[in-house]
C-alpha positions as CSV (number, residue, x, y, z in Angstrom):
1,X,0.0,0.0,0.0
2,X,1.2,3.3,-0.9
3,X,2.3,5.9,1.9
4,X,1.1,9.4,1.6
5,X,3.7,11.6,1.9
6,X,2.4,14.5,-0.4
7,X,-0.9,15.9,0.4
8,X,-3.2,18.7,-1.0
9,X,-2.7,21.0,2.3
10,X,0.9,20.9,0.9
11,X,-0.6,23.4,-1.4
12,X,-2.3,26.8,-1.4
13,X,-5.1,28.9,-3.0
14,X,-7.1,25.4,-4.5
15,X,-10.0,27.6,-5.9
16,X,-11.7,25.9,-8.4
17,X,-12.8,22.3,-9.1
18,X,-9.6,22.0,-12.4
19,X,-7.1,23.2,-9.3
20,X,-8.1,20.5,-6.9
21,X,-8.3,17.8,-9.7
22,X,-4.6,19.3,-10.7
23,X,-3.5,18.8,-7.4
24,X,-5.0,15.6,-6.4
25,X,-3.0,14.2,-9.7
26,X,0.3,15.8,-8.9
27,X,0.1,13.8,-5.2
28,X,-1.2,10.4,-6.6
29,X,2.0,10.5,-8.8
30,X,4.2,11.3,-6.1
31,X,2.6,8.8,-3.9
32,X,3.0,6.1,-6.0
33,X,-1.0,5.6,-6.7
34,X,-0.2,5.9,-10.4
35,X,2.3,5.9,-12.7
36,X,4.0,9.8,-13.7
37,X,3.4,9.1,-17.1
38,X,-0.7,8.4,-16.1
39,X,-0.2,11.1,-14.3
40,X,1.0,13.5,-16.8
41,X,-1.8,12.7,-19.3
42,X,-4.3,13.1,-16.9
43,X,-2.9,16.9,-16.1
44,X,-2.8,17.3,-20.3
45,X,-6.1,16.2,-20.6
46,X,-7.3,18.2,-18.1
47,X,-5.5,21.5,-19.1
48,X,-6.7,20.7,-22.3
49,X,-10.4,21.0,-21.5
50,X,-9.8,23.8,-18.8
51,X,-7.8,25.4,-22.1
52,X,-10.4,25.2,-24.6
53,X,-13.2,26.0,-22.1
54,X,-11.7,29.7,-21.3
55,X,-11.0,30.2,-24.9
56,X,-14.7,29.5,-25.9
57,X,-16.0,31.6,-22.5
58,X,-14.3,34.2,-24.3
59,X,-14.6,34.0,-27.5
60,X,-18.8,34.1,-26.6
61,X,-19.0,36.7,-23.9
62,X,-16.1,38.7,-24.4
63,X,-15.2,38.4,-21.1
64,X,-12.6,36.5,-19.2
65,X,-13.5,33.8,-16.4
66,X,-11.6,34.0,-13.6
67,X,-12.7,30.8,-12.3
68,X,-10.8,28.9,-15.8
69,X,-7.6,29.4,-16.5
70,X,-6.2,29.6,-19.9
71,X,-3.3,27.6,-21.4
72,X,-0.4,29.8,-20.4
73,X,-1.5,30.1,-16.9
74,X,-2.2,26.3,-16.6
75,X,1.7,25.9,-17.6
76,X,2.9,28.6,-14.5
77,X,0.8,26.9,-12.5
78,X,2.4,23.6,-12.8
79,X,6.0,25.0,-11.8
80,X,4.6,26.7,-9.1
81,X,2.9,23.6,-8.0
82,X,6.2,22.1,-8.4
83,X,8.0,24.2,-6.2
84,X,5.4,24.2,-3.5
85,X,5.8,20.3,-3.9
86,X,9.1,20.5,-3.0
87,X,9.0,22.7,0.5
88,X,7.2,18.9,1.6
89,X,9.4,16.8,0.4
90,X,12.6,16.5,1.9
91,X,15.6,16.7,-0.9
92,X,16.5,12.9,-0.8
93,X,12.9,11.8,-0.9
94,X,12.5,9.8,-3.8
95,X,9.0,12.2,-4.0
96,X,11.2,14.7,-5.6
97,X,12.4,12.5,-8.3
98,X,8.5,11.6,-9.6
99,X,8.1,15.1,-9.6
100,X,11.0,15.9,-12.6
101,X,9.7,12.6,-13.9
102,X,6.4,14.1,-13.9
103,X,7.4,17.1,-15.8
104,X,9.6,14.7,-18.4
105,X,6.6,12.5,-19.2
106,X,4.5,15.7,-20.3
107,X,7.0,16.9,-22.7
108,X,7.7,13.4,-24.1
109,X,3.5,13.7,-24.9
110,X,2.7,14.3,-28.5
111,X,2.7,18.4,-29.3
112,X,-0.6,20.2,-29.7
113,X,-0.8,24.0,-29.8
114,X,-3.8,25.4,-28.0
115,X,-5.4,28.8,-28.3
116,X,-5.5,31.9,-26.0
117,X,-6.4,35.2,-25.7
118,X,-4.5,37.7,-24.2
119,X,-6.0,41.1,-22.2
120,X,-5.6,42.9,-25.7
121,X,-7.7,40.3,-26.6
122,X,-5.6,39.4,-29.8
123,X,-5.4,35.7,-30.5
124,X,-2.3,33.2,-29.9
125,X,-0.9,30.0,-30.0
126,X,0.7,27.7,-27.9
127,X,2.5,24.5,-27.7
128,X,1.7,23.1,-24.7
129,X,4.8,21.3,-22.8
130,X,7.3,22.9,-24.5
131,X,10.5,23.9,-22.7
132,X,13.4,25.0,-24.3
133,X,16.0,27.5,-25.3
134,X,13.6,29.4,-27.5
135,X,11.1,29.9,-25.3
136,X,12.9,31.0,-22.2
137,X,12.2,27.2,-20.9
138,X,8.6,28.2,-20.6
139,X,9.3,30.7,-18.1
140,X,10.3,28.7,-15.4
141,X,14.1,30.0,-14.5
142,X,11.9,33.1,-13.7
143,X,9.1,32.0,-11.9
144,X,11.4,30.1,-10.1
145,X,13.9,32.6,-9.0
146,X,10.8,34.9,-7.9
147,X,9.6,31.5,-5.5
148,X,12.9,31.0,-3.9
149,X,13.9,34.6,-2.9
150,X,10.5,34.9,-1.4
151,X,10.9,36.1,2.5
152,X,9.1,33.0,3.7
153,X,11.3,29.9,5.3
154,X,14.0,30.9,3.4
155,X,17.0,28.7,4.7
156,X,14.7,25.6,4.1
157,X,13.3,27.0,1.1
158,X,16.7,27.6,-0.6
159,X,17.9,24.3,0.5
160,X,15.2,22.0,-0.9
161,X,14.4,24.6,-4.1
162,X,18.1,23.3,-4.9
163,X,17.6,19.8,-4.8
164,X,14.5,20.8,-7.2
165,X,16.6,23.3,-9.4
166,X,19.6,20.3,-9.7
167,X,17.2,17.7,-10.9
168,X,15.9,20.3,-13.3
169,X,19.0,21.1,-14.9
170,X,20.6,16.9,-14.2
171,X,17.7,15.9,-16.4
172,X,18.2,18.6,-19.0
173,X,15.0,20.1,-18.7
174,X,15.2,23.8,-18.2
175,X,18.6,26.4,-17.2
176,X,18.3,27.4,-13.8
177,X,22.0,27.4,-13.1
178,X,21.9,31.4,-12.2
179,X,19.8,29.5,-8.8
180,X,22.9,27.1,-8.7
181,X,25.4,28.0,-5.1
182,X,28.5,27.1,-8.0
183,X,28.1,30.0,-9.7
184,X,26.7,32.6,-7.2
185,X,28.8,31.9,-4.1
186,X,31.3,28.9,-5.5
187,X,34.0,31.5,-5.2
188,X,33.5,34.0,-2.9
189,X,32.8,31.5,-0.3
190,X,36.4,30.5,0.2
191,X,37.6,33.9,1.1
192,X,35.5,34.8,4.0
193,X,35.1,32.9,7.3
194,X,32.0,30.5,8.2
195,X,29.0,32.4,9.2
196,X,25.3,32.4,9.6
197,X,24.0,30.9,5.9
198,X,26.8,29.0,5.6
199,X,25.5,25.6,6.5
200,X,22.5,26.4,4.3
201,X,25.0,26.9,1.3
202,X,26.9,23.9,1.7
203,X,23.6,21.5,2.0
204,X,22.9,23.1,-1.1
205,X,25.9,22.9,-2.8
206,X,25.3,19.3,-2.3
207,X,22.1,18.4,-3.6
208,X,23.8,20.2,-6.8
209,X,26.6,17.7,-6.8
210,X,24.3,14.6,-5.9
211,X,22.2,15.4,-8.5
212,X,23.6,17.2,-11.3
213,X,27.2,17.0,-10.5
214,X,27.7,15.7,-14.1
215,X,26.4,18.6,-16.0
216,X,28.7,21.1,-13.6
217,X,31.3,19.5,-13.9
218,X,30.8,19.4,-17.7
219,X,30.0,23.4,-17.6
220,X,33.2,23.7,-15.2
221,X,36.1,21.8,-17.7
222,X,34.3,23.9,-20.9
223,X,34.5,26.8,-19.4
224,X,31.0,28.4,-19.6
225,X,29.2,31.6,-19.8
226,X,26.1,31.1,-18.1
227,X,25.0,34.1,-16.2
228,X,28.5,33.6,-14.3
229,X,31.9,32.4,-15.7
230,X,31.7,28.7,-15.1
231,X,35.3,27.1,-15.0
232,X,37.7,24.4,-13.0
233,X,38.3,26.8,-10.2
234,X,35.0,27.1,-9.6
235,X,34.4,23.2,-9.3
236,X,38.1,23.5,-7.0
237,X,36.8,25.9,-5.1
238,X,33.7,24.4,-3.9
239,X,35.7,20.8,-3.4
240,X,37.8,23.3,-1.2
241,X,34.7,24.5,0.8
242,X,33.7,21.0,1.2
243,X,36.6,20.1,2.5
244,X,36.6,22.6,5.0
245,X,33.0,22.0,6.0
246,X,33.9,18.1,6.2
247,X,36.8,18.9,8.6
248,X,35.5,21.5,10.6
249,X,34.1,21.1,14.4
250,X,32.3,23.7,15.7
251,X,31.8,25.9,12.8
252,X,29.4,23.9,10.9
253,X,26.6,21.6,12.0
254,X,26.6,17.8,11.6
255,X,24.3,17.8,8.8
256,X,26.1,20.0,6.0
257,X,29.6,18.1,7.4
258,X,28.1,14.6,6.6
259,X,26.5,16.7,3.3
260,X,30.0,17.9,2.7
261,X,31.5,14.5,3.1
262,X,29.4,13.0,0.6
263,X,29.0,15.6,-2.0
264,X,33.5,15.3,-1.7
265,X,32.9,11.5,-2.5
266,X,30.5,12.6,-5.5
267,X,32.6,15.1,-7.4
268,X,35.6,12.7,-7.2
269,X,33.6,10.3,-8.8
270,X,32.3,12.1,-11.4
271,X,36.3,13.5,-12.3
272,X,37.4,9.3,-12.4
273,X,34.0,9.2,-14.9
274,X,34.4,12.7,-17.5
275,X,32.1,13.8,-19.6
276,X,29.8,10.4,-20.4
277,X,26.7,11.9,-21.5
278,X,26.4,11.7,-25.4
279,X,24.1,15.3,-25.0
280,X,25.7,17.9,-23.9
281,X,24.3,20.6,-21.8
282,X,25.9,23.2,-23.3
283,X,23.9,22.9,-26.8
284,X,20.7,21.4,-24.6
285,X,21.0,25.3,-23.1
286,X,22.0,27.3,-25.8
287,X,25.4,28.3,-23.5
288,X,28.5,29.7,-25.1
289,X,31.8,28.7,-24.1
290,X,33.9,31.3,-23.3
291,X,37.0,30.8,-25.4
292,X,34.0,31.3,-28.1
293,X,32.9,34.1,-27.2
294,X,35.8,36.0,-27.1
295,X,36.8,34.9,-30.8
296,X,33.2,36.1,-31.7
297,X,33.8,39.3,-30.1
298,X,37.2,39.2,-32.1
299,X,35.9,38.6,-35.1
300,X,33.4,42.0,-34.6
301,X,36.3,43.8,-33.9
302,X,38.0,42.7,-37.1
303,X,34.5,43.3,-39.4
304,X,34.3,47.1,-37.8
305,X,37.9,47.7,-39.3
């Protein structure tokens, strides 16, 4: 018998009777009552319906029904759900895994485009489960970045957003790296003494190695541009503040010194491994390597004279 360890009061503002039938989905997935790729055409059916039935409200009255949502909001609302998701389960929950393999299994579905209207009331097309470069992974980074700076439980939320981010990017679903401790604080982190955070950074540091330790270390040795300069001394410097964290006594807790101990274990592993992944994230994410961008810059200079 399955154990419920996701329910609908992990979730809040369930308005209408497509939210609760939304939610209700999301959990059965994650609690093992049905398979994520039931699940995910259930939720495509259902947006599909809820989709169509705003467009036609519309299209009659003239008037917008805030009781349906259309297709673009049906699509925010599943990353939001999917963070909200994540401040229940705790980052080494299996839970969280359903959840990207949720969100894999809807863009494996067959495309369909469905219609909207925006407030100008001009017409438009969408392909529902689409995330990519081109579209700005279907807005996610964004909505997710908004989500995790949020004031509320912020140490726990940054911690288990990370494992959610890292899954996101290990699976090659959507660039969320500028959420990723490598890039922000990778560096810095090295110079200054332990303080209050620090713990926090470290556990999430970790869930970034455990789960997509491959792709940073594979962003890391190609040197990428990615909102930050991506390179070996960042990957160095964060084996250096796991080190520290590992050794240390008093200056960080038990939990982000067993974290640090293990994520140390990872990253070795993944250097004895390489690069083994025939897709690379840096075409998956439309990044530029650096050493590229400078000759492209070059080149300008050269076309100019």
């Amino acid at each position: 018998m399955s154990r419920v360890v996701l329910s609908p009061n992990a979730f809040r503002d369930i308005d209408t009777e497509g939210e609760e039938r939304f939610i209700a989905t999301l959990c059965a997935a994650v609690n093992g009552i049905v398979e994520p790729a039931v699940g995910a055409s259930a939720i495509d059916i259902l947006v599909r319906e809820q989709s169509l039935e705003a467009y036609t409200k519309y299209k009659e009255s003239e008037e917008r029904d805030d009781g349906v949502r259309d297709v673009t909001n049906w699509q925010r609302y599943l990353w939001r759900l999917l963070a909200e998701a994540a401040m229940a389960l705790t980052p080494g929950y299996l839970g969280q895994d359903v959840l990207i393999h949720l969100v894999q299994e809807l863009m494996l579905l067959p495309k369909h485009s469905l219609l909207w209207i925006n407030y100008y009331g001009e017409e438009h097309q969408l392909e529902l489960w689409t995330v990519n470069y081109e579209n700005c992974f279907g807005d996610l980074p964004s909505l997710m970045f908004s989500l995790t700076n949020s004031d509320d439980s912020l140490a726990t939320r940054y911690v288990r957003f990370s494992s959610v981010h890292a899954r996101l990017v290990g699976a090659c679903i959507a660039n969320v790296l500028d959420l990723c401790p490598f890039g922000s604080f990778g560096y810095a982190i090295t110079r200054d003494k332990a303080g209050p955070g620090d713990d926090d950074r470290v556990l999430a540091a970790s869930q970034w190695t455990f789960n997509a330790g491959m792709v940073l270390w594979e962003i890391c040795e190609k040197r990428v541009w990615n909102y930050y300069s991506y390179g070996p001394h960042i990957w160095k410097s964060w084996a250096a503040v796991f080190t520290r964290a590992a050794a240390a006594d008093n200056r960080y807790g038990n939990e982000a010194r067993e974290a640090a101990r293990q994520a140390l274990h990872h990253m070795k592993d993944v250097e004895k491994q390489g690069i083994i992944s025939n897709v690379s994230i840096v075409d998956v994410f439309g990044m530029r390597v650096i050493a590229d961008s400078d000759e492209e810059v070059d080149e300008e200079e050269e076309n100019k004279e």
